[in-house]
Every structure is written in structure tokens, then in C-alpha cells.
LOMAR-717526 format. One record per residue (C-alpha): residue in one letter; x, y, z. Coordinates in steps of 0.02 Angstrom, whole numbers, plus 50000, padded with zeros to 5 digits. Layout:
BEGIN
aXYZ
...
! end
This chain:
BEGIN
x430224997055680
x431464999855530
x431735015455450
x431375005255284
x429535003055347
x429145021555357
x428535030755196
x429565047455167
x428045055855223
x428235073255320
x426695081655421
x426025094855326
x426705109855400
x425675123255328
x425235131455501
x425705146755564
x427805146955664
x428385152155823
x430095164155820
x431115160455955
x432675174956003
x434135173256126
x434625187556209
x436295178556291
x436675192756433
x436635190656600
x437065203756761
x437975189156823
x437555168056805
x436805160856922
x437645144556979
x436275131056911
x436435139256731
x437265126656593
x436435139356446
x437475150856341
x437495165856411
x438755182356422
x439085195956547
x438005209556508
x438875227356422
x438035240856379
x438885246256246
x438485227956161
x436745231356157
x436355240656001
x437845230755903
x436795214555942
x435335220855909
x435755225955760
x436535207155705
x434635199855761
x433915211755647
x435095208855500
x434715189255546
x432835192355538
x433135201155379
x433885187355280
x432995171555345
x432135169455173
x434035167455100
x434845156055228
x434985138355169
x433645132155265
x432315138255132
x432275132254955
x431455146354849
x429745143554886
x429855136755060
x429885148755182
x428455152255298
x427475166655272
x426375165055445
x427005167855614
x425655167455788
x427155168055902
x428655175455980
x429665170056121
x431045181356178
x432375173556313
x433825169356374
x434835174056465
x434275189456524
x433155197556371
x432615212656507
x434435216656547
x434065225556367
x433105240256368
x430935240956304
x431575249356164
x432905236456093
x431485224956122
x430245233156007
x431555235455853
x431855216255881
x429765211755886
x429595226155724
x430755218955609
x429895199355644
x428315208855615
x428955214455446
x429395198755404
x428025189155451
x426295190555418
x425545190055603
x424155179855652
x423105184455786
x422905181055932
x424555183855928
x425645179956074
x427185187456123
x428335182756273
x429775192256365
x430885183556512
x431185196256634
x432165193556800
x431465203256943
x432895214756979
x432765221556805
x431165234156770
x430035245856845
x428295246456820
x428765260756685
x429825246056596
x428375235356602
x427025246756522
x428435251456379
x428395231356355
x426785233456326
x426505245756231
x427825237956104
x426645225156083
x427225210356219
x425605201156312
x426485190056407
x427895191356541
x428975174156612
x429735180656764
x431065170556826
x430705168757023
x431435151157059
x431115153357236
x430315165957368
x431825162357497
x432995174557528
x434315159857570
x433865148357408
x434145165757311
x435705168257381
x436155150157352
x436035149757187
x436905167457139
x435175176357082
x435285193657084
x433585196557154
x432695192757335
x430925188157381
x430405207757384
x430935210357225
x430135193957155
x428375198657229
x428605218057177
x429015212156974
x427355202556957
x426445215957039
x427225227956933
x426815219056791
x425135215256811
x424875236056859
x425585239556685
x424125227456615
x424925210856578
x423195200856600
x424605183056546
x426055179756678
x427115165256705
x428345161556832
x429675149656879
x429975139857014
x431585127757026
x431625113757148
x432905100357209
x434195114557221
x435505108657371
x434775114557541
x432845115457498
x431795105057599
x429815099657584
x429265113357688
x430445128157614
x429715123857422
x428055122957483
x428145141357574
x428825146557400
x427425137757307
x426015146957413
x426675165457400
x426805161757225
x424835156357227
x424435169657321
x425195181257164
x423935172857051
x424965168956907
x424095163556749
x425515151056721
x426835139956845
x428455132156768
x429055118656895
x431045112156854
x431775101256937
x433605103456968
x434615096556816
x436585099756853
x437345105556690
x438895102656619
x440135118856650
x438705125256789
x439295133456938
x438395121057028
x439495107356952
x441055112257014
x440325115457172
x439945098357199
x441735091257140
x442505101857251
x441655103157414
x440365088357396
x439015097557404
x437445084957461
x436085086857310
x434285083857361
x433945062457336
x432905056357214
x431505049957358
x431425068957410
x431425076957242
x430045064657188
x429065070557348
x429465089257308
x428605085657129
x426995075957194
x426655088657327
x426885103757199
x425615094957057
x424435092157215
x424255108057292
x424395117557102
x422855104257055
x422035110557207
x422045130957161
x421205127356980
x422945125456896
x422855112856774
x424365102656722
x424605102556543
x426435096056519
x427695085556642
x428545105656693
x427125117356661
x425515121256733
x424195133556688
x422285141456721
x420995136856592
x421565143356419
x423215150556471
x424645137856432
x426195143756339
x425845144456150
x427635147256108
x428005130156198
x426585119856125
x427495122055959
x429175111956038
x427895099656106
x426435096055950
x427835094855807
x427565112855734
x428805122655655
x429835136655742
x431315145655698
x432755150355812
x433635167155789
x434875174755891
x436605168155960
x436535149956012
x434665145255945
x433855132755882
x432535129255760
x431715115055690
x431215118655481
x430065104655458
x431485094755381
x432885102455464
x433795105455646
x434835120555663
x435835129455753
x436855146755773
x438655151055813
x438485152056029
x440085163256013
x439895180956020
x441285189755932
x440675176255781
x439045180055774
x439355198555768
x440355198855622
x439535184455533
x437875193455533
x438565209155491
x439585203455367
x437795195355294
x438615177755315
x437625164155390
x437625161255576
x437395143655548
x438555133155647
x437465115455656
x436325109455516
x435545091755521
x434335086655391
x432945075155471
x432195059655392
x430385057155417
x431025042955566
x431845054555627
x430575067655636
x429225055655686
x430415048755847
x430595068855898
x428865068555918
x428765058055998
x429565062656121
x429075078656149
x427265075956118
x427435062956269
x427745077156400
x426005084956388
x424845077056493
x423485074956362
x424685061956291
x424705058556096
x423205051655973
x423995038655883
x423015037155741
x423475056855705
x425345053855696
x424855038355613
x424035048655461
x425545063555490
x426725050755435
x425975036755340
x426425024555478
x425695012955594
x426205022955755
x425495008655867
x426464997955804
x427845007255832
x427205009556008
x427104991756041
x428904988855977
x429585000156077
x428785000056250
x428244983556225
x429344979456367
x428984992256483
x426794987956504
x427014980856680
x428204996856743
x426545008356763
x427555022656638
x425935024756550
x424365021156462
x423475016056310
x421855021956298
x420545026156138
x422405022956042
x423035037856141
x424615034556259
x425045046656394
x426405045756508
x425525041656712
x426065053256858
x427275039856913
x427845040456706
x428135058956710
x429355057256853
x430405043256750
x429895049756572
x431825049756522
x431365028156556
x430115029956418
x430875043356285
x432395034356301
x431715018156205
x431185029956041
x432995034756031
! end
């Protein structure tokens, strides 16, 4: 489909936005990590602080908003990293106060912190709280000691198992955690042990990655040098079937191709990457997505210090978006959630004929078992959601 046969037409993006902050400190990087990230210093915490508030502060006047476009509505905040609990409850409040200021809030509100489990006490946890966070992502990635160890976390199976009961003493009735498979030396049997301790923890919410190796990770350099044998693609497909199975099996429902959830409890925040809604990125190195704009900010430090103290914008990437372009995003992203995408909505979002589009692009791909069409809905099948980069790669 040409661009030429697309109406400038834009959703109508008059819902409420999701805030997303960095907090780019870690303790120390674990080899996998490809993010932006910094070693944490004390004395940089209030400075930075400070440079997300005076961020916050002048969104309305940043060139992503003409004078009467900025959104007034805001139903969620996602704080990460990084390491956002390397930071102290406190710092975390005066970030969450000054949104709320700007923002009117919209509840249910929900508000998430990434903590790693060598980072707070149960006292940590209830001052979370009590500064208005209801939902914790703790970043377990594995309940073996020797995986751990592997991959440079900081924290071991005890202290994994102690964070989410800590949490859920303080009151945090919403609690995700991670779990990262195909890392080198993981077998069937040791992600599996992982996966039932963590079900045994009765999490609200289970993110399941699958290893990606980053460019400038730890991980990469391992392998160049020493030739480090990564988990094969047969094994890592086998890792992800058995993990969806045994999840299905506890009452977890998957909702997305990574993330899987009880009844009610998937990750707001995320939705809003994933149904085409509007969220705004503040922080060092984040993104956001205007409605008719991509941004996003300087990812070096000493930069965005002095830019947002000297109230200049910490804009270092700004791409304006046709509605083609918008529509493709979409797309893709609205092609990881399980419940697939009702063509006939993005067909009305965008004054197009999205199965159309559909057909021309996939066209190719009907007898490869990627996915279905259904009640003009497509959704990606399990074998699909294992080779989704097959399918997104034909919108680009």
C-alpha cells in the first residue's frame, strides 16, 4: 500500500498518557544489559533529581506541544531503568509529586517502580507505598544462584524470594517479576525450577525475555572473545513453549508475546506502547511517542544535567510521524498482544482499509502458520509469536 493511499488521518488521541522516567544508575551492569545506564553515586542523586523535576516542569514548553496541545490527563507512571530503587523512597516521591502537579490524575491510577532485590527493606517498600506507588517490577531473572552469578546480578535466589515477600508485607496487592531465558548455560530443567519458585511466590504478573545480545553488552564481548556457546534456537523455542504451558496451567493468562498476567492485572503502563496511546518519556535516554511525534533525550549524563538546568531542551532525537508511519507502528506493536488487532478499528483510526493493507503485506506469508484472520481480527499463532520479527518485519 502507498503512502499516497492513506488519508492524513491521526487516531484521536484524547485519552488519558502514561509518563515514563529513567533512572539510568546501576550498583554495577549486569553482562546481558545493552540499555543506558551509569554507575550509581550518591552524591548524583539529588542533582538528577532535580533535572527530572525541572524536565517535568517545562514539558508544556518543549517543542513537542503547539500551544494548545499538550495533554492535560495522565492514568500512568512507569518508573525504570536502570536501577530506579538504587535511589532512595524519598527521591521517588518528589519525582511522582511534581508529575502529579502537572497532570491531572485519573484514577485508578497506576504507578510502577523497578526494584532489584538487593536494594530495599520491607521499610523501603512501605515508604514506596505510602508515596503513592501500587505496583512493584522486581527484576529476578532467575532463582539460580549460578545463572545470577553468570550474568553479573548483584542479588541471589534468597534475596530474590525475600524482595517479593517484603513487598507484598508492606501491602503491594500488584507485583511483577522477571524472568530471562536463553542466557548461556541454562538448560530446560534449570528455567523450569526457576519458573516454579517463582509460582509458588504468586506474582500478579510474569515478564518472560528471551535472551537478546545487545550491542556494547557484556555478554557480547564475551562471546567474541572466548566463544561462549549461546542456547540454539530449537532449545530456546522449547524454553518458551514449556514456560507459556505451565504459566497457562497456574491461571496466568498470556496477554502479549513477553508478558503474562492473573485476570485483570496486566501492565497498564505497557498497554499504552502496545494499543497506540500516547506516552511521554522523561528522564535521560527516554522515549516518547506525542501522537505525531518520536522523541528522544540526551543518554549522556553530564548533558542532560546542565541542559535541564540550564532550562534548555533535553531533546537529542525528534522525528515527526506521518499517519503511514504511525499506522505501520501499530501495527506492530499491537501484533504482540495475544488478543491480536480488530481491523476494522484501525481501519476507522486512520481512514484506511487496514485489510487491505494486511493482505498486501502478509499476503505472502498465509501458508507459514504466523497467524490468523478471524471476525477481521489478525493475531499472531503461538508458532507466530516465536517468529513475530518474520511478520513485523513486512510492515517495515
Amino acid at each position: 500500500m502507498q503512502a499516497n493511499a492513506v488519508s492524513e488521518k491521526y487516531p484521536d488521541d484524547c485519552g488519558p498518557i502514561g509518563v515514563y522516567v529513567h533512572i539510568p544508575f546501576c550498583l554495577s551492569r549486569c553482562d546481558y544489559c545493552g540499555f543506558v545506564s551509569y554507575p550509581f553515586e550518591p552524591a548524583l542523586e539529588a542533582d538528577y533529581v532535580e533535572a527530572v523535576i525541572r524536565e517535568v516542569n517545562s514539558l508544556e514548553k518543549s517543542p513537542l506541544f503547539s500551544a494548545h496541545s499538550f495533554p492535560e490527563s495522565l492514568d500512568t507512571i512507569y518508573i525504570g531503568g536502570g536501577t530506579p530503587s538504587v535511589f532512595n523512597p524519598g527521591s521517588i516521591e518528589r519525582i511522582i509529586y511534581a508529575i502529579k502537579r502537572k497532570f491531572n490524575f485519573v484514577d485508578p491510577i497506576e504507578i510502577t517502580v523497578e526494584v532489584n532485590p538487593s536494594t530495599y527493606s520491607k521499610d523501603e517498600f512501605f515508604k514506596l507505598q505510602e508515596a503513592g506507588v501500587n505496583r512493584i517490577s522486581i527484576g529476578l531473572q532467575s532463582l539460580n544462584d549460578f545463572e545470577l552469578r553468570s550474568m553479573n546480578r548483584r542479588h541471589s535466589r534468597s534475596d530474590s524470594i525475600s524482595a517479593v515477600i517484603n513487598a507484598r508485607r508492606a501491602g503491594f496487592h500488584n507485583i511483577s517479576v522477571d524472568l530471562l531465558t536463553g542466557y548461556p548455560g541454562q538448560t530446560l530443567s534449570s528455567i523450569m525450577n526457576s519458573l516454579e519458585e517463582i509460582i509458588e511466590l504468586e506474582p500478579e504478573h510474569i515478564s518472560v525475555y528471551m535472551l537478546e545480545i545487545k550491542s556494547g553488552s557484556k555478554i557480547e564481548n564475551r562471546i567474541k572473545l572466548t566463544q561462549e556457546t549461546l542456547v540454539n534456537d530449537d532449545l530456546m523455542a522449547d524454553m518458551y513453549e514449556a514456560i507459556c504451558e505451565r504459566l497457562c496451567c497456574h491461571g496466568f493468562e498470556q496477554y502479549e508475546i513477553s508478558n503474562f498476567s492473573g485476570i485483570g492485572m496486566e501492565s497498564r503502563h505497557n498497554l499504552k506502547y502496545w494499543t497506540d496511546q500516547v506516552f511521554l518519556g522523561v528522564g535521560l535516554a527516554a522515549h516518547g511517542m506525542t501522537g505525531r511525534t518520536r522523541y528522544s533525550n540526551v543518554v549522556k549524563l553530564e548533558r542532560y544535567l546542565s541542559s535541564a538546568c540550564d532550562k534548555q531542551s533535553v531533546i537529542e532525537s525528534l522525528i515527526e510521524m506521518d499517519p503511514l508511519t504511525r499506522f505501520k507502528d501499530a501495527m506492530i506493536m499491537g501484533l504482540r498482544l495475544n488478543r491480536g488487532i480488530d481491523l476494522a478499528l484501525m481501519s476507522c483510526a486512520y481512514r484506511l482499509d487496514a485489510s487491505r493493507f494486511v493482505r498486501d503485506s502478509l499476503g505472502h506469508l498465509d501458508g507459514a502458520e504466523l497467524f490468523t484472520i478471524e471476525d477481521n481480527t489478525i493475531k499472531l499463532t503461538q508458532k507466530g509469536r516465536l517468529l513475530s520479527n518474520i511478520v513485523f518485519s513486512q510492515f517495515i
